[in-house]
C-alpha positions, 0 to 999 in steps of 0.5 A: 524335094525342094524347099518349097515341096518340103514347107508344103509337105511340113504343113500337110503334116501340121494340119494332120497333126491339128485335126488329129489333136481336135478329134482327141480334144473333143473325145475328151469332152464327150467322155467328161460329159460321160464321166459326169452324168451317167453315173457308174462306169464311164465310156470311152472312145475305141479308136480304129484306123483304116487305110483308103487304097488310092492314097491316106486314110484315117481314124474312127473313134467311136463312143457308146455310152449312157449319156449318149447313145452313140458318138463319132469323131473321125478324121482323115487325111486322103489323097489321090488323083481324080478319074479322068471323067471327073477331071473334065468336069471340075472347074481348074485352070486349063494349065492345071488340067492339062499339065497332067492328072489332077491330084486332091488332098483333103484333111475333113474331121466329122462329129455325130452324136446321137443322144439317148432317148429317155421315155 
């Protein structure tokens, strides 16, 4: 690779590295939160990793507890080339378009919580 590739690749890998350090950061909180109102045993995240087939994949952490009913936190780090037809339709700079397949990186962390209705 060259320098400029390798720093790119470097970064990709520090950001992967910062979101995954999110997700757990915010599980923590959810499970103090857990820890500190729903008296009795505590729950904890369950972590699950997945694979996507065109290229990266991610991690599922999720929480069923007293507090909260439910809680996701998850994160991915997905990368491929988009389908011809999908290609025509994003704005890119021609050079861009047609150099070759357009490829995409995306690195998204999503957070759902749902909260235990008491009636």
């Amino acid at each position: 690779m060259t320098g400029s590739m390798t720093e790119a690749a470097d970064r990709r890998e520090d950001a992967a590295a910062w979101f995954a350090a999110l997700r757990d950061r915010i599980c923590a909180e959810f499970e103090a939160i857990e820890d500190e109102f729903a008296g009795g045993a505590s729950a904890r995240f369950r972590r699950s990793d997945w694979q996507r087939p065109g290229g990266g994949g991610g991690t599922m952490a999720v929480m069923k507890g007293r507090v909260f009913e439910k809680v996701g936190v998850n994160v991915s780090v997905v990368h491929g080339e988009f389908a011809p037809e999908f290609r025509k339709e994003i704005p890119a700079p021609r050079k861009t378009r047609a150099s070759g397949p357009a490829a995409f990186r995306s690195s998204p962390i999503c957070a759902r919580r749902w909260f235990r209705q008491r009636t």
